[in-house]
C-alpha positions in Angstrom: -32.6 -18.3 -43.2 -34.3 -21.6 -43.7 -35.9 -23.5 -46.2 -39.1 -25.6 -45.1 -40.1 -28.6 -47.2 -42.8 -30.6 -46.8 -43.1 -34.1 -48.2 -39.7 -32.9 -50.5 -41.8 -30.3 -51.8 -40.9 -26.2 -50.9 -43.4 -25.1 -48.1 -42.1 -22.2 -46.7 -39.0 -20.0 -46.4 -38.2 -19.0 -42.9 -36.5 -15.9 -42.2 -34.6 -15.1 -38.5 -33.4 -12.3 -36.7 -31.8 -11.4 -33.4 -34.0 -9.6 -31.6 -33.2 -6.3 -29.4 -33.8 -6.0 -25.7 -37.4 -4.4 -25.5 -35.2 -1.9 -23.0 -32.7 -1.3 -25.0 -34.7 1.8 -27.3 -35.4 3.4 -23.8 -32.2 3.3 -23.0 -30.3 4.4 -25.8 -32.9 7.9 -25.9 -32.1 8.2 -22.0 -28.2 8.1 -22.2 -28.1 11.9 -24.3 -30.5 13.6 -21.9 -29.4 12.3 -18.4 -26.0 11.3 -19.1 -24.4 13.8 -21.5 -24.0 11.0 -24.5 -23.4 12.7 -27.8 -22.4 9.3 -29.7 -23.1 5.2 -29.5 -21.1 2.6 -31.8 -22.4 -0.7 -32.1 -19.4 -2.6 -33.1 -20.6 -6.3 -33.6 -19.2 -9.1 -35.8 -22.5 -10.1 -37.1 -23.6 -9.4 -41.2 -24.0 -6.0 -42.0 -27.4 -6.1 -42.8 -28.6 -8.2 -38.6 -26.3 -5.3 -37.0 -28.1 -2.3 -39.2 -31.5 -3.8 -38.4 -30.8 -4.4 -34.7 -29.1 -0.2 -34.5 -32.3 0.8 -36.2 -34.5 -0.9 -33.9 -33.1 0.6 -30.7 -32.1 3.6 -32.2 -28.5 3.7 -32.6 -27.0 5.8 -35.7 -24.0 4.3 -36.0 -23.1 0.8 -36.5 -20.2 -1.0 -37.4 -20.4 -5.0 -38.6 -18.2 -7.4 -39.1 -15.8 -6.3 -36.8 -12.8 -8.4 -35.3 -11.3 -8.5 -32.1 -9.0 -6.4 -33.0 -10.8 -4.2 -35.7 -12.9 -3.5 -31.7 -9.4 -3.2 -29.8 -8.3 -0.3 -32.7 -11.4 1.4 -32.7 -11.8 1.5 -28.8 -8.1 3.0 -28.6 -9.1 5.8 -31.1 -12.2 6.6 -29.4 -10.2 6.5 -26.2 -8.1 9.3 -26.8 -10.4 11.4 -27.6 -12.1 11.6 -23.9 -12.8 8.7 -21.4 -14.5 5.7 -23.0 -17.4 2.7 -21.7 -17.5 -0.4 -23.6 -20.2 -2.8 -22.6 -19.5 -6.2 -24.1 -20.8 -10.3 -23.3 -18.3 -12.0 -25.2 -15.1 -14.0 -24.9 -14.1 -12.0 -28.2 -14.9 -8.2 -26.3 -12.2 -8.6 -23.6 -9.2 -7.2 -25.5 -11.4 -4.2 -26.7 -12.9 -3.6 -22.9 -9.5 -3.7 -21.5 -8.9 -1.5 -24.2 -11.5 1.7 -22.7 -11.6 3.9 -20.1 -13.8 1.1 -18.2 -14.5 -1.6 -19.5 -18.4 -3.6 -18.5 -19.2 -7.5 -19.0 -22.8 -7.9 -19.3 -23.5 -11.2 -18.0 -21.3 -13.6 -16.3 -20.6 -15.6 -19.2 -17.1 -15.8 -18.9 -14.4 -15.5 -16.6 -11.7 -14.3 -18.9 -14.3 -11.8 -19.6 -14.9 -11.1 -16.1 -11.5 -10.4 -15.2 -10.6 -8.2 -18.1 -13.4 -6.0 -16.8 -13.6 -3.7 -13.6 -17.8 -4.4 -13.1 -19.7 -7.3 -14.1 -23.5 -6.6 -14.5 -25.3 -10.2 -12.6 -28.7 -9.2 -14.0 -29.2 -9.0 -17.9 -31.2 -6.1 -18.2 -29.9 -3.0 -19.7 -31.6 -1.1 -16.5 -28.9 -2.1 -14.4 -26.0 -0.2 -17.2 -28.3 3.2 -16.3 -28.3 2.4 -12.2 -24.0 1.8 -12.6 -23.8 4.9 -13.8 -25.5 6.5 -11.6 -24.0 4.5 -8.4 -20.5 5.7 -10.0 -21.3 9.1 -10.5 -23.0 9.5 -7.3 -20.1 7.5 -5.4 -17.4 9.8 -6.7 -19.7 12.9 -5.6 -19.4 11.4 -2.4 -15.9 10.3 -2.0 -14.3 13.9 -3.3 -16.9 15.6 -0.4 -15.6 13.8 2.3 -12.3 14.4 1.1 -12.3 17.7 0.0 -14.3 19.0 3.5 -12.4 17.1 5.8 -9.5 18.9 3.9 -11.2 22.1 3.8 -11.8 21.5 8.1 -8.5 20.8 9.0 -7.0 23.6 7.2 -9.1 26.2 8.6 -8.7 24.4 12.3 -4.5 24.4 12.0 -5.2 28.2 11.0 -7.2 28.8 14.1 -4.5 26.8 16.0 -1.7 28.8 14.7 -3.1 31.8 15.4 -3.7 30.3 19.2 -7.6 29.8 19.3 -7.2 25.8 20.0 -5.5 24.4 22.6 -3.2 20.8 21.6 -6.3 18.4 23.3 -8.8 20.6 21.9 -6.9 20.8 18.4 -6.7 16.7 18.7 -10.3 16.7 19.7 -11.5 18.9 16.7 -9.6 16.6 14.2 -10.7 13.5 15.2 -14.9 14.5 14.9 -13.5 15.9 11.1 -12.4 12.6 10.2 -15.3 10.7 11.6 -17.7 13.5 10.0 -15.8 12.8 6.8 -16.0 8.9 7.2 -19.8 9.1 8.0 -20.3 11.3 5.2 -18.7 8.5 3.2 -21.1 5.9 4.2 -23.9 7.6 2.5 -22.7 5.9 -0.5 -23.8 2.4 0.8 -27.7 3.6 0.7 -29.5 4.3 -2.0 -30.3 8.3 -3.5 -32.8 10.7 -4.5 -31.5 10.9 -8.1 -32.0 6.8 -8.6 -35.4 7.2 -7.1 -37.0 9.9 -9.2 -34.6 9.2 -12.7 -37.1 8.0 -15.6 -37.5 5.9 -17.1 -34.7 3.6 -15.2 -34.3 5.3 -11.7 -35.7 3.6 -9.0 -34.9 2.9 -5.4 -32.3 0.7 -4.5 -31.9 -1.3 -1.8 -29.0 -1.6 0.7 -26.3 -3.4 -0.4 -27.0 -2.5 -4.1 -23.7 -2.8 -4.9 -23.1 -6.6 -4.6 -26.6 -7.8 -6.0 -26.5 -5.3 -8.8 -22.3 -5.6 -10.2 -19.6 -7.5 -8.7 -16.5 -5.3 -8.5 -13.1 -6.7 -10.5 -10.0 -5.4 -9.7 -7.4 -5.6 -12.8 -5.5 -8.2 -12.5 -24.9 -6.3 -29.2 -21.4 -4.4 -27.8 -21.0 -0.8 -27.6 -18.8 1.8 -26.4 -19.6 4.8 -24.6 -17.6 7.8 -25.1 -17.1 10.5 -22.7 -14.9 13.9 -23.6 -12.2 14.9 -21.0 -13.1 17.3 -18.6 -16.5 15.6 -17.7 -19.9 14.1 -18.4 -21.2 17.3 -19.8 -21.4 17.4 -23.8 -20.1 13.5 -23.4 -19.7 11.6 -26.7 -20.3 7.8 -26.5 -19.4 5.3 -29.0 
């Protein structure tokens, strides 16, 4: 809050606020439907009465303000073990609490202790790109447990057929080598955009090759909010 004089004499007194991502309503309604979030903390360190405006704004029941580093770390961990946990933060002070979840997500590149306390780093700074990670991760792991579980699947039912003398050695070798090229091209799909990101609303939308390195760069371990998902799945997920 200021106070505005004019020739020493009181002119005006001028009130500011942070402002919310014009996104960031969209976003928070899209997360229960397509995603399975039951729940979303906002855990900030701002005055109670900014972070209640701001969670009202967007839509966000629950907020918590004035929150340390480590209030974030403790309430992270006790979110955590109640099912798999997202925090997305852009501070310095959110590193301890994002090593602290299931996956932890810098927004922005603000940082590079932030960065490398984190496994993805969103480039762009628009809450769109949160809704396309989750989608690239979900649809990635779709991917990577067919390949794996049908080349599997193949080579059991071939060393069946084999014991039972239907394949010859070289024709047994043969066989395995198109499962695992069939399984490794099956893979690749992941590098090219899907039908769920094109016809998702309000944030799907195609993608275009090499998504992965224009949209997050990838960390290997070496306004905040955590999103809670219950073990066993995405289905009936609770996000803080």
């Amino acid at each position: 809050m200021s106070i505005l004089l004019i020739n020493g004499d009181y002119a005006a007194t001028l009130r500011f606020r942070d402002m919310a991502r014009r996104d960031a309503r969209s976003l928070v309604s899209h997360l229960a439907p397509r995603h399975g979030v039951k729940r979303i903390i906002l855990l900030s360190g701002d005055r109670e009465s900014e972070v209640l405006y701001l969670a009202e704004q967007v839509g966000i029941r629950e907020a918590l303000a004035g929150r340390s580093p480590e209030d974030k770390v403790q309430i992270v961990r006790r979110e955590t073990e109640g099912g798999p946990t997202i925090f997305l933060g852009d501070g310095i002070n959110d590193a301890p609490a994002m090593q602290a979840a299931t996956v932890g997500i810098a927004f922005g590149n603000k940082s590079d202790i932030t960065a490398e306390a984190v496994d993805p780093v969103i480039l762009d700074p628009s809450l769109r790109k949160l809704d396309e990670l989750i989608h690239l991760g979900r649809r990635m792991r779709r991917i990577a447990l067919e390949s794996a579980a049908g080349g599997m699947t193949l080579s059991i039912i071939g060393m069946f057929i084999a014991a039972t003398g239907g394949l010859r050695p070289v024709t047994g070798v043969m066989a395995q080598e198109v499962i695992n090229v069939a399984a490794v091209l099956n893979a690749r799909r992941a590098a090219f955009p899907g039908m769920e990101l094109e016809s998702d609303q309000p944030f799907g939308r195609t993608l275009p090759g090499g998504v992965a390195s224009s949209l997050i760069r990838m960390k290997r371990r070496s306004g905040r909010g955590i999103l809670r998902f219950p073990r066993g799945g995405r289905k009936g997920a609770q996000a803080c």
